[in-house]
C-alpha positions as CSV (number, residue, x, y, z in Angstrom):
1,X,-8.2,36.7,-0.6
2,X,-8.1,33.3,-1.5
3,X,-8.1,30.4,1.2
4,X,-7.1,27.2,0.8
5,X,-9.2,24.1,1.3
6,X,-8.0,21.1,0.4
7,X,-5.6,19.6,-2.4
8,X,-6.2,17.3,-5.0
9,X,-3.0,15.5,-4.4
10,X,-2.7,11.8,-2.9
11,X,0.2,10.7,-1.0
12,X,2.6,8.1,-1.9
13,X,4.9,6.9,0.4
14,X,3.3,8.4,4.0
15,X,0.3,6.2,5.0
16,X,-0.6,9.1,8.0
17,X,1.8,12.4,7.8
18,X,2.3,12.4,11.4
19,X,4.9,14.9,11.7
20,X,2.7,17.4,10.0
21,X,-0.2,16.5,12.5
22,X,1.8,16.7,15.6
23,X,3.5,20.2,14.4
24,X,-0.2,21.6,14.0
25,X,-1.5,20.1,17.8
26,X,2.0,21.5,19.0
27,X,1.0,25.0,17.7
28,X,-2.6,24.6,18.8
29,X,-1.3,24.0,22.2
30,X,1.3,26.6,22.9
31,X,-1.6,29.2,21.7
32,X,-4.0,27.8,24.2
33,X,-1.3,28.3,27.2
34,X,-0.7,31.5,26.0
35,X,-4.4,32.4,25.6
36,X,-5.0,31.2,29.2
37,X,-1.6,32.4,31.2
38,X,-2.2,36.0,33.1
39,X,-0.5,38.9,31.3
40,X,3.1,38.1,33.0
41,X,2.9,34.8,32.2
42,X,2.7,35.7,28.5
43,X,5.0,38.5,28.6
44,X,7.7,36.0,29.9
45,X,7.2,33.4,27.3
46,X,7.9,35.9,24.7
47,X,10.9,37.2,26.0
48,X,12.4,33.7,26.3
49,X,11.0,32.3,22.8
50,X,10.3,35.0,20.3
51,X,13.1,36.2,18.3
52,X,13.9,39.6,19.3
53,X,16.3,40.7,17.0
54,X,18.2,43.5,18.8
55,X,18.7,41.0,21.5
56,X,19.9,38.2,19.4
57,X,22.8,40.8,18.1
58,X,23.4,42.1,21.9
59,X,26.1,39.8,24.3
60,X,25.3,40.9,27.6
61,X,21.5,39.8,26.9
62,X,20.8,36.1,28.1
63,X,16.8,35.7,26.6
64,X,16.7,32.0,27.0
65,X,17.9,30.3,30.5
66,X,20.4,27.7,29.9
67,X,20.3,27.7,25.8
68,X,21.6,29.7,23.7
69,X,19.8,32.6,22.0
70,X,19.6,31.7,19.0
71,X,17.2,28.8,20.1
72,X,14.6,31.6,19.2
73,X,15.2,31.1,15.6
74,X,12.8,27.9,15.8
75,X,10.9,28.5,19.1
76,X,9.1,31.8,18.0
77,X,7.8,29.7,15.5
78,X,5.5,27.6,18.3
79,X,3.7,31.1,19.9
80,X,1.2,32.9,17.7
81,X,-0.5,36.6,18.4
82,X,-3.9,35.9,18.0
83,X,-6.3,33.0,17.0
84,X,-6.7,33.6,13.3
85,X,-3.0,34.2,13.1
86,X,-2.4,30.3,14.8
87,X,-5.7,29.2,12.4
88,X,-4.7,30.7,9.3
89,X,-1.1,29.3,9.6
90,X,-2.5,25.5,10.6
91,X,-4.9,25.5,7.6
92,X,-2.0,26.3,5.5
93,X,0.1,23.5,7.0
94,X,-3.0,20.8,7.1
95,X,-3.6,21.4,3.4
96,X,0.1,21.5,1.9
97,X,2.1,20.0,5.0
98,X,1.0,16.2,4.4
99,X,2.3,15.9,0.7
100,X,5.9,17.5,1.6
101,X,6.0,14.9,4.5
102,X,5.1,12.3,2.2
103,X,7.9,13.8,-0.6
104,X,10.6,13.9,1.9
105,X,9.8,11.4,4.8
106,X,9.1,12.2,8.3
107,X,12.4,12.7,9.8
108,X,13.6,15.0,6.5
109,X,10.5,16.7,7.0
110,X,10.9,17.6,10.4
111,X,14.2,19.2,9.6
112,X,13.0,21.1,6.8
113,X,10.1,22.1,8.6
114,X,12.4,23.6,11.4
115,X,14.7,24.6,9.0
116,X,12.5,26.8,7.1
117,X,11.7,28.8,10.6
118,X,14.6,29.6,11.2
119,X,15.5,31.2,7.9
120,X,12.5,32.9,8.4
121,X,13.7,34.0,11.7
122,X,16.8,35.4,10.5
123,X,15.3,36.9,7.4
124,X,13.5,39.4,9.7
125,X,16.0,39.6,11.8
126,X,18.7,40.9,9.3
127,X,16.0,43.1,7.2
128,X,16.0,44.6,11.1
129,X,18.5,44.2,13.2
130,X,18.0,46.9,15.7
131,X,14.5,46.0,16.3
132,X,13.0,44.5,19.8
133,X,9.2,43.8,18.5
134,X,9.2,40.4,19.0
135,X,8.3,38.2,16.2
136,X,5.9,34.9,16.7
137,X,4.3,32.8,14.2
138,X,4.7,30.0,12.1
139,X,4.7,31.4,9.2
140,X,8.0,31.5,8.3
141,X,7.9,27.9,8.4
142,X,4.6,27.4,6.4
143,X,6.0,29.5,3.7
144,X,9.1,27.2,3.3
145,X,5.9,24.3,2.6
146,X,4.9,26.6,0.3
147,X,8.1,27.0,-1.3
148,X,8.6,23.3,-1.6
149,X,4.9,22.8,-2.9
150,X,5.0,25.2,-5.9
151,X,8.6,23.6,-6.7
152,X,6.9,19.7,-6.5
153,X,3.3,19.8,-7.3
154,X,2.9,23.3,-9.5
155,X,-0.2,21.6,-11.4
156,X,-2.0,20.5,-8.7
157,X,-5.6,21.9,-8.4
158,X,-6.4,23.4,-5.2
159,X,-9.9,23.9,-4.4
160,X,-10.5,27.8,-2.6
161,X,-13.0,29.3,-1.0
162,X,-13.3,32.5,-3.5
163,X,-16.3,34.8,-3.2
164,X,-17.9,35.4,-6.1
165,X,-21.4,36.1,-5.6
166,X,-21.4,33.4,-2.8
167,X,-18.6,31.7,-1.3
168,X,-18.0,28.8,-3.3
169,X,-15.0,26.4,-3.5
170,X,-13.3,26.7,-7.2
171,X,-10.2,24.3,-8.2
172,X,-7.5,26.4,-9.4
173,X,-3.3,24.9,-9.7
174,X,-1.4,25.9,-7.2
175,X,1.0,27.7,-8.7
176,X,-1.2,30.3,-9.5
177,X,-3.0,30.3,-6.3
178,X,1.2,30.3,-4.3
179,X,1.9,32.2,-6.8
180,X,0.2,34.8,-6.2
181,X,0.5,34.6,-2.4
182,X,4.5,35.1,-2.7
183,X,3.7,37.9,-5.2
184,X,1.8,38.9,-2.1
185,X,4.6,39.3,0.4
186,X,7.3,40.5,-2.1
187,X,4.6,43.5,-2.9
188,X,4.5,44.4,0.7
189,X,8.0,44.0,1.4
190,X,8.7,46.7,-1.0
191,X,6.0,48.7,-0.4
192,X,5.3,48.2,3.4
193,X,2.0,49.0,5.3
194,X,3.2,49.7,8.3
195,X,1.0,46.8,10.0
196,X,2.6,43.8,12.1
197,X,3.1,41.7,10.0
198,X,6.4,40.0,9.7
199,X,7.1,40.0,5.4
200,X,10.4,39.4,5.1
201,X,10.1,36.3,7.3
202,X,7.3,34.8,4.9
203,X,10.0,35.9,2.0
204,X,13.5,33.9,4.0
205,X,11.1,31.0,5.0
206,X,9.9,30.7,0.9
207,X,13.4,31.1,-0.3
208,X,14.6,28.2,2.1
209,X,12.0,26.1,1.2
210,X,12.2,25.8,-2.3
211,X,15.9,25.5,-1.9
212,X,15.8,22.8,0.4
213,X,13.5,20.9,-1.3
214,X,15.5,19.6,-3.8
215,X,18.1,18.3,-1.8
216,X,15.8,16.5,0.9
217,X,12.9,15.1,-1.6
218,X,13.3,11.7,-1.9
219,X,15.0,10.8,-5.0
220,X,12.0,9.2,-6.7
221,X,10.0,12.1,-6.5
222,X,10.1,14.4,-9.2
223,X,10.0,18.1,-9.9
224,X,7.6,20.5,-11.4
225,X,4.7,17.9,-11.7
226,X,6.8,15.2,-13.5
């Protein structure tokens, strides 16, 4: 498995991407309270912010005090289950994050960011609608950036830490290297592996983002690598 190291791609219009920074602090620190609280603490923090998706689809259920339910749909995308999970998905977002900021602006961003969770969100929840696993993780929103990324910058080189006989950092364009992560999560949403892993989430968040993308880029920025 491939991971991602930096980009070739300088930014434009976005002297600091500070939406994308402050989305991956955020994440850092809802894991850290979560890593810290006693087991009741966390236990109550996912039933109020993870989407649960039986729940959502059950009235007499009230999961989040004061808000509706469906606040879930971007709040389950702030708690992660484990430290590589919350690493994994901030290394994504550090590398690819910055240059859809600086394509769509930081407001735009933000909204597309949040955007892209929630389709993931309802993506699993709709693939399984009777389910009350709770889902956390942002990945549903770092596969919209990835989405967005192959759609803006396919022939970008991204430089991967790929064992070969050592680990060594290669350049390869990144529609190969997205590529083949969504080729990833389509395999395993048809042939599932029975592990926790939420695919169909990573499948509603890509779908939105490259979507979305082309209606919140800013006009001067072109598609496919143009």
């Amino acid at each position: 498995m491939f991971i991602p190291l930096y980009d070739h791609n300088p930014k434009i219009y976005v002297e600091r991407p500070w939406v994308n920074q402050t989305l991956i602090v955020l994440n850092l620190i809802f894991f850290a309270i979560q890593y810290v609280l006693p087991a009741a603490g966390e236990e109550f923090v996912l039933i109020t912010m993870a989407v649960v998706p039986g729940w959502l689809s059950e009235p007499m259920i009230d999961q989040v005090p004061f808000l509706p339910d469906q606040t879930t749909l971007v709040t389950y995308a702030f708690l992660h289950a484990d430290w590589m999970h919350v690493l994994s998905n901030m290394l994504f977002l550090w590398v690819f994050g910055d240059n859809i900021e600086d394509a769509m602006g930081h407001i735009r961003y933000l909204i597309f960011y949040l955007a892209c969770a929630a389709a993931g969100g309802l993506a699993h929840m709709l693939a399984d609608p009777a389910s009350t696993a709770p889902l956390v993780g942002a990945s549903g929103a770092v596969a919209g950036v990835i989405g967005a990324y192959i759609i803006l910058f396919p022939k970008v080189r991204i430089y991967v830490l790929a064992k070969i006989v050592v680990p060594l950092p290669i350049p390869i364009p990144a529609l190969w290297v997205l590529g083949l992560w969504i080729a990833m999560q389509i395999f395993f949403v048809l042939f599932p592996d029975g592990g926790p892993t939420a695919w169909w989430a990573h499948i509603g968040g890509v779908i939105a983002g490259a979507t979305l993308v082309f209606f919140m880029k800013r006009s001067a920025v072109g598609l496919f690598g143009r």
